[in-house]
C-alpha positions as CSV (number, residue, x, y, z in Angstrom):
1,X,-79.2,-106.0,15.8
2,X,-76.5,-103.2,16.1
3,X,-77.4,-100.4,18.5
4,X,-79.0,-98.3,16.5
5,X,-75.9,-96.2,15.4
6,X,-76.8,-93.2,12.9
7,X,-74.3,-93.6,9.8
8,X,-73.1,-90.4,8.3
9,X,-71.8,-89.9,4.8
10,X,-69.7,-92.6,3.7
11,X,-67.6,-94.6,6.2
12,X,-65.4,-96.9,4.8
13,X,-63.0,-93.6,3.5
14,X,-59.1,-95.4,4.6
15,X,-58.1,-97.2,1.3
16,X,-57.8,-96.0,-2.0
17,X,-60.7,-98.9,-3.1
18,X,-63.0,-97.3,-0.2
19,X,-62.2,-93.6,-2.0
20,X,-63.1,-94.8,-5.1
21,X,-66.9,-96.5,-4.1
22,X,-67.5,-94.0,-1.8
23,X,-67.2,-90.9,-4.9
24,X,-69.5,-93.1,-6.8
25,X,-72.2,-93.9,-3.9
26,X,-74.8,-91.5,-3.3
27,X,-76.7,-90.7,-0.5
28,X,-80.5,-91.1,-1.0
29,X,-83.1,-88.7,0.2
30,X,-85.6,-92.0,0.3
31,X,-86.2,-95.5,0.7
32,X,-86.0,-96.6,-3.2
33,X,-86.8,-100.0,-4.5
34,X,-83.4,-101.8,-3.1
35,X,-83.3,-100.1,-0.3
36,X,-86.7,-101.3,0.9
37,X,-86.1,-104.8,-0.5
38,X,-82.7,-104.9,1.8
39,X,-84.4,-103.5,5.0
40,X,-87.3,-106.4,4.4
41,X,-84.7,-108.8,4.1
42,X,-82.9,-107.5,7.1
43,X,-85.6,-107.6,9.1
44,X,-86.6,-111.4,8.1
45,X,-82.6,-112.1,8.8
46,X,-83.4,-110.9,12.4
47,X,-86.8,-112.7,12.6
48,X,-85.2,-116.1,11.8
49,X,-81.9,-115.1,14.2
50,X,-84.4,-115.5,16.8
51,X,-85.4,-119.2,15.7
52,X,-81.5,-119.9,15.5
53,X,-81.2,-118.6,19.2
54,X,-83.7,-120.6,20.4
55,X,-82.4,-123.7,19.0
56,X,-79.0,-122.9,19.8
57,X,-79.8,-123.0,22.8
58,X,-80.8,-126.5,23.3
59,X,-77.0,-127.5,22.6
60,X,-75.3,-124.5,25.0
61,X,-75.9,-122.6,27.7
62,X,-77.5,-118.8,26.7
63,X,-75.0,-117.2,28.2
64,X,-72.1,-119.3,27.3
65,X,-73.3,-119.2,23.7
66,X,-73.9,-115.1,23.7
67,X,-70.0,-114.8,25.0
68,X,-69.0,-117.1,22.5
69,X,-70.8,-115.5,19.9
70,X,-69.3,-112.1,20.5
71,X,-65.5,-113.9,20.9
72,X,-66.0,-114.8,17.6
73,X,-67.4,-111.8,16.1
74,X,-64.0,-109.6,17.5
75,X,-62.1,-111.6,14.9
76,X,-64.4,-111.3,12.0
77,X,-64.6,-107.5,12.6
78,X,-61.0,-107.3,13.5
79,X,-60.4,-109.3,9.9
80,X,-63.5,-106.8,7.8
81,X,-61.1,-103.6,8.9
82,X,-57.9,-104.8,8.4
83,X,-59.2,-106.2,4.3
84,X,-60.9,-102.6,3.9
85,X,-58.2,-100.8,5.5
86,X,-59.4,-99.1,8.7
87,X,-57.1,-98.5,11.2
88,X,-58.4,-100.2,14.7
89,X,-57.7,-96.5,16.9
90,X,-59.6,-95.8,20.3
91,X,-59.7,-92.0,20.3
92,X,-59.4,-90.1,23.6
93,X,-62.2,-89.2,25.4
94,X,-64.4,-92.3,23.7
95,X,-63.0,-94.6,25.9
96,X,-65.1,-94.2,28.8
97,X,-68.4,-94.7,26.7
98,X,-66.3,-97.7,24.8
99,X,-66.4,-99.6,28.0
100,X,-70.2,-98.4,29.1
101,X,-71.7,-99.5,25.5
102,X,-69.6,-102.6,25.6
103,X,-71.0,-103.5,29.5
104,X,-74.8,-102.7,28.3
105,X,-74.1,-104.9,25.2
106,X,-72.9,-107.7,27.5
107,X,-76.0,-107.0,29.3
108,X,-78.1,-106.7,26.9
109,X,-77.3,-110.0,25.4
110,X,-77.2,-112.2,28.2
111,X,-81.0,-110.9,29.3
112,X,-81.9,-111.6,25.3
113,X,-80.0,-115.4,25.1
114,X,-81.9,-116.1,28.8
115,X,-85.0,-114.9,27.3
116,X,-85.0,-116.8,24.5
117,X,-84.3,-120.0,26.9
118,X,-87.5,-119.3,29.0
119,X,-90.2,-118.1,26.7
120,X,-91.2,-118.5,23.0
121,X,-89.7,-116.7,19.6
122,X,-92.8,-114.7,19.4
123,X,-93.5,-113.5,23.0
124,X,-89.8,-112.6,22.9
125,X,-89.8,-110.5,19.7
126,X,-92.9,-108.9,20.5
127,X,-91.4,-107.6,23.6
128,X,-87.9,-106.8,22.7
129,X,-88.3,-105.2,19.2
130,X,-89.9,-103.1,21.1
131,X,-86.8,-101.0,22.0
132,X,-87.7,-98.3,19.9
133,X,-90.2,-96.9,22.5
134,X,-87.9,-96.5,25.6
135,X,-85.3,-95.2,22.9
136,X,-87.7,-92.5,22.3
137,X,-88.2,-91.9,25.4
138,X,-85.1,-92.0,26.9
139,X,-83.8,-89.4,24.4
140,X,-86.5,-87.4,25.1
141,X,-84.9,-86.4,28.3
142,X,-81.2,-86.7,26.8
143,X,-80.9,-85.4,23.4
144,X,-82.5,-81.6,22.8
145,X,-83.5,-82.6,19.0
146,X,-84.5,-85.0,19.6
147,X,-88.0,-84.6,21.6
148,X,-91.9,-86.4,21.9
149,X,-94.1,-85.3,19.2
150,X,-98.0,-85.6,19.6
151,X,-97.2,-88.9,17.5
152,X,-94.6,-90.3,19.1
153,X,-96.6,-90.4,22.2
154,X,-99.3,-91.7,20.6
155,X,-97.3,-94.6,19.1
156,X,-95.0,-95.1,22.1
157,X,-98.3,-95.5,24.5
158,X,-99.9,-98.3,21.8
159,X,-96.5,-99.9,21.9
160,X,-96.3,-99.7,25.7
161,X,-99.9,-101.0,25.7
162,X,-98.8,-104.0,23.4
163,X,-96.3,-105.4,26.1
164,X,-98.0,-104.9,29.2
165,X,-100.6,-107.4,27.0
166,X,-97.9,-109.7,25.9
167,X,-96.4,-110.1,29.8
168,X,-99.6,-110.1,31.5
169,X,-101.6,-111.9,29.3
170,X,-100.6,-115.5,28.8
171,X,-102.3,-119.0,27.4
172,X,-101.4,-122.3,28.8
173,X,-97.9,-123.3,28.0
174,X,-97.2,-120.1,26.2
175,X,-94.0,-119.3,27.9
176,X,-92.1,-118.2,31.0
177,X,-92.7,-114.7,32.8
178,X,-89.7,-114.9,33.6
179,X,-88.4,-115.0,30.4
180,X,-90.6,-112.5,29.0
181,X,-89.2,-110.1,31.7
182,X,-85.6,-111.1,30.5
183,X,-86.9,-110.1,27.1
184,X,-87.7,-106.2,28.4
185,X,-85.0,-106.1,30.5
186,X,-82.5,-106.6,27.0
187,X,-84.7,-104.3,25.1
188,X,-84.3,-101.6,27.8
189,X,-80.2,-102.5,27.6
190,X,-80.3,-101.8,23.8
191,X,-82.1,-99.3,24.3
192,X,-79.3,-97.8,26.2
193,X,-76.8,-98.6,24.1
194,X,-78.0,-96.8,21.4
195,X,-78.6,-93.7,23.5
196,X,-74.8,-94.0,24.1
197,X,-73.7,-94.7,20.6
198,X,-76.0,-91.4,19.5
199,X,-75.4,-88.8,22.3
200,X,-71.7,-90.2,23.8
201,X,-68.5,-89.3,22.5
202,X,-68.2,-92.2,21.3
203,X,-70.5,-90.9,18.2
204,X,-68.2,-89.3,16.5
205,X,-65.9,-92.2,15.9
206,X,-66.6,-95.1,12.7
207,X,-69.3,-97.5,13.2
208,X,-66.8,-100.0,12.8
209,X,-65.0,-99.2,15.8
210,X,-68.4,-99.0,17.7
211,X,-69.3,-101.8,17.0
212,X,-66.0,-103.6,17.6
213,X,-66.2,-102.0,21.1
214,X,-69.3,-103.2,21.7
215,X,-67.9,-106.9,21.0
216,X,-64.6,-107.3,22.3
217,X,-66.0,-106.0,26.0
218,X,-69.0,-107.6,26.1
219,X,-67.1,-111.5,25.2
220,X,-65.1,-112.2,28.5
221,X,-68.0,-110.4,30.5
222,X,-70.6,-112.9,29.2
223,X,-67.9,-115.5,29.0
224,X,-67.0,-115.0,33.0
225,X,-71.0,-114.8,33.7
226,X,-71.4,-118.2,31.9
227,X,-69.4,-119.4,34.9
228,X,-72.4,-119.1,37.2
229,X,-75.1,-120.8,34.5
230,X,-74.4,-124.3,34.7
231,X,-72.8,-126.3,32.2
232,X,-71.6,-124.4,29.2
233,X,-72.6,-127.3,26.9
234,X,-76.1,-129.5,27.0
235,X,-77.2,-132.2,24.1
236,X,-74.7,-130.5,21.7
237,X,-75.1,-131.7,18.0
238,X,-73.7,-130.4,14.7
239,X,-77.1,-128.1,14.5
240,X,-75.7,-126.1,17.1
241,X,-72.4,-125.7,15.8
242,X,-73.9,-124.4,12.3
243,X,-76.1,-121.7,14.7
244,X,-73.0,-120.4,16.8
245,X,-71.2,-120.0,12.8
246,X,-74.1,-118.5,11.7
247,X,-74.7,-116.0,15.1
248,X,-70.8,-114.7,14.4
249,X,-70.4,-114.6,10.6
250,X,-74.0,-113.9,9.2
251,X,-75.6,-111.8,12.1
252,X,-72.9,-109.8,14.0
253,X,-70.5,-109.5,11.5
254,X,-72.0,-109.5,8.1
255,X,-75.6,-108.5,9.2
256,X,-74.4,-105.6,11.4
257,X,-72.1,-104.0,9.0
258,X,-74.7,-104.5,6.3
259,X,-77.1,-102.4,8.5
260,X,-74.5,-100.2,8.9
261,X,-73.7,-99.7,5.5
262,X,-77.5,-99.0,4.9
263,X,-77.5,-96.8,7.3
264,X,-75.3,-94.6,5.8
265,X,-76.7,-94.0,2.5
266,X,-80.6,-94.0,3.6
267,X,-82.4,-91.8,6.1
268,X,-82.0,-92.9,9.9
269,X,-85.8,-92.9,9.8
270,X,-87.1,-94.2,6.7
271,X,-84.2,-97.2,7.9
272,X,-86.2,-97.5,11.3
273,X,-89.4,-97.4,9.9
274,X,-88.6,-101.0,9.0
275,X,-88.4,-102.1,13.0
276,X,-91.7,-103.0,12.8
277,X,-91.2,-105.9,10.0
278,X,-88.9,-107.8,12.7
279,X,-91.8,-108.6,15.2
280,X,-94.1,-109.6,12.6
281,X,-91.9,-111.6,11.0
282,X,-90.1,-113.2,13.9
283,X,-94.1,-114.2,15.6
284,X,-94.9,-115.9,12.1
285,X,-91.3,-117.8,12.0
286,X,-91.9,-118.9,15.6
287,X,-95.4,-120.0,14.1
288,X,-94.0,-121.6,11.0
289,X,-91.0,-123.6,12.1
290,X,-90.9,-124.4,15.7
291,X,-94.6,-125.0,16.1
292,X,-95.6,-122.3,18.5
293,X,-99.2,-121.5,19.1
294,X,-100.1,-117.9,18.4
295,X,-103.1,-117.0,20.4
296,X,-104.7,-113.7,20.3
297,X,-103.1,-112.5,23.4
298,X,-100.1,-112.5,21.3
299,X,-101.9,-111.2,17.8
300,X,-103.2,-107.9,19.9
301,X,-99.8,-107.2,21.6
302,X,-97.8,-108.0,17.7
303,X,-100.8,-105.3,16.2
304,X,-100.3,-103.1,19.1
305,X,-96.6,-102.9,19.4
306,X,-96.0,-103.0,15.4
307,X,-98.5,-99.6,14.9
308,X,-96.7,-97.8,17.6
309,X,-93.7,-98.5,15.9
310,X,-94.7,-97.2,13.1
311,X,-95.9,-93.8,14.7
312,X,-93.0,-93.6,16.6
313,X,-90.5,-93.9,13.6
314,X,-92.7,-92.0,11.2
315,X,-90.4,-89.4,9.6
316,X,-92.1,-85.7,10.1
317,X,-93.2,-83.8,7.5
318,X,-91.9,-80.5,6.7
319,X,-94.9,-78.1,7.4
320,X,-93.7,-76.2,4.6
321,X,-95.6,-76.9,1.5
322,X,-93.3,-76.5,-2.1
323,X,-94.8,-73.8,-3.9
């Protein structure tokens, strides 16, 4: 998922075509009917990216396959801007927090890839997706308008609850500790690299641009780690191929600008209200097609997490009653 960048207005304003769509798009003051069915959709696209990972896996090494992945991405972001006309510029005074989001993204990916090596789809997404709660917290301390409400606590200590279950709590089989710690340790790094997209300089420049950041640093970091991982390829088949293709095309490039582009014409929150589809989703897809066992060690920590995520990205009401 991208790293939680807030979209403003219309960004995809440097060719005449872009001018034109962007006078007839609107911004909406709610989730309508689309909207909703495209943030669902979304959120099952990042469910089953977790499958794919986890597969992928068996034919390359994690980290190998996450610098790889992001090699590959530069290219099909660098080949979206140059079709939609936006110029590739690194303003001064972004640069700094250009590299620092690109180093956390590198970080963040290698714990999630590693992760998804050492325990299963649903322990995983239980656990990571639940970057929304150190995010609050975290900008608690950071961003002045961005401060814990009554609910946010609420939600953010059910949520916390939820993956203290999922780590300590464990049937036979059910994973590796390890792993699951792997799977915090990204969710803290995105965490962090949203915090740095939101309250860096490096938010006022195009998401595109953020993003582009994010990829082209984080590829020869994860490629240069991969060094010290073992072999960069294990019982590779053409099913592994497909899941690198589909990582770079449909998920980073595609996926992330879509989210991007959602971003920009819904409300931040009503968008991230949706975070708590991905865990559900990605538990059941574990369930469905690898064969996982879903015990209720992993049912209370899904409820748990999934109802603090609600709380947590619950827009607040206007105490202001009309009329």
């Amino acid at each position: 998922m991208p790293s939680g960048l807030m979209g403003s207005g219309c960004w995809a304003v440097d060719s005449l075509t872009a001018r034109a769509s962007c006078a007839r798009m609107e911004r909406k003051t709610q989730i309508d009917l689309f909207g909703a069915t495209a943030l669902t959709g979304f959120a099952l696209l990042l469910a089953f990216n977790q499958v794919v990972i986890k597969v992928t896996n068996e034919g390359l090494q994690p980290v190998f396959f996450a610098g790889a992945r992001s090699a590959g991405a530069v290219i099909c972001i660098w080949l979206w801007m140059r079709w939609r006309g936006i110029p590739l510029r690194f303003e001064k005074g972004t640069r700094w927090a250009g590299w620092a989001v690109g180093l956390t993204f590198a970080f963040e990916f290698l714990c999630m890839f590693i992760a998804l090596d050492l325990t299963t789809v649903g322990r995983s997404a239980v656990i990571f997706y639940s970057m929304p709660v150190w995010l609050a917290l975290m900008s608690h301390f950071v961003i002045h308008d961005d401060r814990m409400t009554g609910l946010k606590a609420l939600g953010l200590a059910l949520a916390f609850a939820g993956v203290c279950l999922a780590i300590l709590l464990r049937d036979e089989g059910a994973g590796n500790l390890w792993g699951d710690l792997a799977a915090l340790a990204a969710a803290w790094g995105w965490a962090i690299t949203a915090l740095l997209a939101k309250a860096s300089p490096l938010a006022r420049v195009r998401p595109e641009i953020q993003l582009f950041w994010q990829v082209a640093v984080s590829a020869p970091i994860l490629l240069l780690a991969a060094l010290f991982f073992g072999p960069f390829i294990r019982d590779f088949a053409p099913i592994h191929m497909a899941g690198l293709i589909f990582q770079i095309v449909v998920v980073v490039s595609a996926g992330f600008i879509f989210w991007l582009w959602l971003l920009s014409i819904y409300p931040a929150s009503g968008v991230a209200s949706f975070s708590f589809l991905t865990p559900v989703l990605a538990v059941g897809m574990g369930w469905l097609l690898l064969g996982e066992d879903v015990g209720a060690d992993l049912i209370g920590a899904l409820v748990l997490v999934a109802v603090g995520l609600f709380l947590i990205n619950r827009p607040v009401r206007s105490r202001r009653m009309s009329g």
